[in-house]
C-alpha positions as a printed NumPy array, in Angstrom:
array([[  4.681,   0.636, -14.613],
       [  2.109,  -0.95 , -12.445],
       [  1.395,  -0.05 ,  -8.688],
       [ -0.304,  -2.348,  -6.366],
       [ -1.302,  -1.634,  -3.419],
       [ -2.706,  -4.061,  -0.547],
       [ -3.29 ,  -4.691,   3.274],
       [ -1.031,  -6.203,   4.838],
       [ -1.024,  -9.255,   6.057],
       [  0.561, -12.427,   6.153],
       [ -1.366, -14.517,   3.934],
       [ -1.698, -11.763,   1.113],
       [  2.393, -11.485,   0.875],
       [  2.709, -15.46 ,   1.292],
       [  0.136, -15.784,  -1.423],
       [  1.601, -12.814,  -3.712],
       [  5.091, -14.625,  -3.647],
       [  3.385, -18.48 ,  -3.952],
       [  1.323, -17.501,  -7.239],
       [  4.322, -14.801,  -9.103],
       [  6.799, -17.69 ,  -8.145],
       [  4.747, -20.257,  -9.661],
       [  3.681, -18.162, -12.645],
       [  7.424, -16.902, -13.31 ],
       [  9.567, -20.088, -11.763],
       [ 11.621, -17.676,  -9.862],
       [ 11.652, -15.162,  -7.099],
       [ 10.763, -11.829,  -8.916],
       [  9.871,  -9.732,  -5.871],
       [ 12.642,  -7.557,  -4.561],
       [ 11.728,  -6.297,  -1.087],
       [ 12.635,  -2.432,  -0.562],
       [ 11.476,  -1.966,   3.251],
       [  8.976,  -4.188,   5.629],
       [  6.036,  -2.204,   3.056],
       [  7.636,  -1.734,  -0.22 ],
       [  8.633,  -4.383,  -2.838],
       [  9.848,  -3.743,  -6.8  ],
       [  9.361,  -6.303,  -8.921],
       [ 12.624,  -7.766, -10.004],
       [ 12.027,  -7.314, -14.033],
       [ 12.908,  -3.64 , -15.911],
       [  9.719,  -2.604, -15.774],
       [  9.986,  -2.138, -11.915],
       [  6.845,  -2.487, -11.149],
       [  5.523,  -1.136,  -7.594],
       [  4.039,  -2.815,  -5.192],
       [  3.306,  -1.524,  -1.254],
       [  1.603,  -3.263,   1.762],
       [ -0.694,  -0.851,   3.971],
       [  0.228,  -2.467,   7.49 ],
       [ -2.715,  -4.166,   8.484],
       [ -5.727,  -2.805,   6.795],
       [ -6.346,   0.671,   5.051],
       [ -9.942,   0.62 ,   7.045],
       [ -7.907,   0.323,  10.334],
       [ -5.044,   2.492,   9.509],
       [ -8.432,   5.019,   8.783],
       [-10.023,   4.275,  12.086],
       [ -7.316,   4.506,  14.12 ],
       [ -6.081,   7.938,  12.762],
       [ -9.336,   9.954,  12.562],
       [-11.761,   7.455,  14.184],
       [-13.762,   7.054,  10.874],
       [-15.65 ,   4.063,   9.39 ],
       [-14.89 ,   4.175,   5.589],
       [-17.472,   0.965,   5.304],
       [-19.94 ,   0.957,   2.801],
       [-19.834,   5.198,   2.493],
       [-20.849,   6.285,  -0.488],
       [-18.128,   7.77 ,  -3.172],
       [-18.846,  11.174,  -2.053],
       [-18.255,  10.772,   1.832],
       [-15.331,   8.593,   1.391],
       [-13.601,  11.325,   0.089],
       [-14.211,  13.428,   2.273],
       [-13.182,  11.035,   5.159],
       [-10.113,  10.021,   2.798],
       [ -8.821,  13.572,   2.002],
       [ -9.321,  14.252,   6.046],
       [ -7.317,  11.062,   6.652],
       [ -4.306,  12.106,   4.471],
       [ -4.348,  15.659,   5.714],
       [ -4.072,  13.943,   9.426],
       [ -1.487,  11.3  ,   7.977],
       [  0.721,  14.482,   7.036],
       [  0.169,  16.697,   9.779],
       [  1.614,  13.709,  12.07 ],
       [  4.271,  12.322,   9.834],
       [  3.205,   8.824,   9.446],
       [  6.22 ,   6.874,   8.38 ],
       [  4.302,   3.976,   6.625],
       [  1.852,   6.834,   4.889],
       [  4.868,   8.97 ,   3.952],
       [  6.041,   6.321,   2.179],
       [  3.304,   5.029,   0.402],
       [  3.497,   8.955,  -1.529],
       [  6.973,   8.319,  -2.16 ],
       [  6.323,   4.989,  -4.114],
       [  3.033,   6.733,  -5.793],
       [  4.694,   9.721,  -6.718],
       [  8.383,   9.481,  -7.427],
       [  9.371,   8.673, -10.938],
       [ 12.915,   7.899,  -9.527],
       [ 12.413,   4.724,  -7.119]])
């Protein structure tokens, strides 16, 4: 199973669809929630859209640039950012563990 994660925005789901329905001649995208999709094949494979951008969804959480930071300090500002994500329930983030980390989906 694959996961794929990306921002979301219009043109990256209009282009995701365009190119797997061209590649595949069919629909093979089976949308979940507004950030969640399965592929439609048995392999199932995962695939979730971070509304708007992970940088922003950083930013406007804990007020952090993640930038150009070096592997180190993004880390640090990423394990910060998913202790706040927790600590105030973020549906979107809550979610995005679910699809990571449940066999089951």
């Amino acid at each position: 199973m694959m996961i794929l994660c990306l921002d979301s925005n219009s043109n990256n789901l209009r282009t995701l669809k365009r190119k797997t329905s061209a590649r595949f001649n069919r629909d093979i995208l089976d949308e979940k929630t507004e950030n969640f999709y399965l592929t439609k094949d048995s392999m199932k494979h995962r695939i979730f859209f971070v509304p708007g951008s992970l940088e922003k969804q950083v930013q406007n959480i804990i007020r952090e640039n993640i930038d150009g930071k070096d592997r180190d300090t993004l880390r640090i500002i990423l394990c910060e950012f998913i202790a706040e994500c927790r600590k105030m329930k973020i549906d979107w983030f809550l979610e995005l563990e679910n699809v990571l980390f449940n066999r089951d989906i």
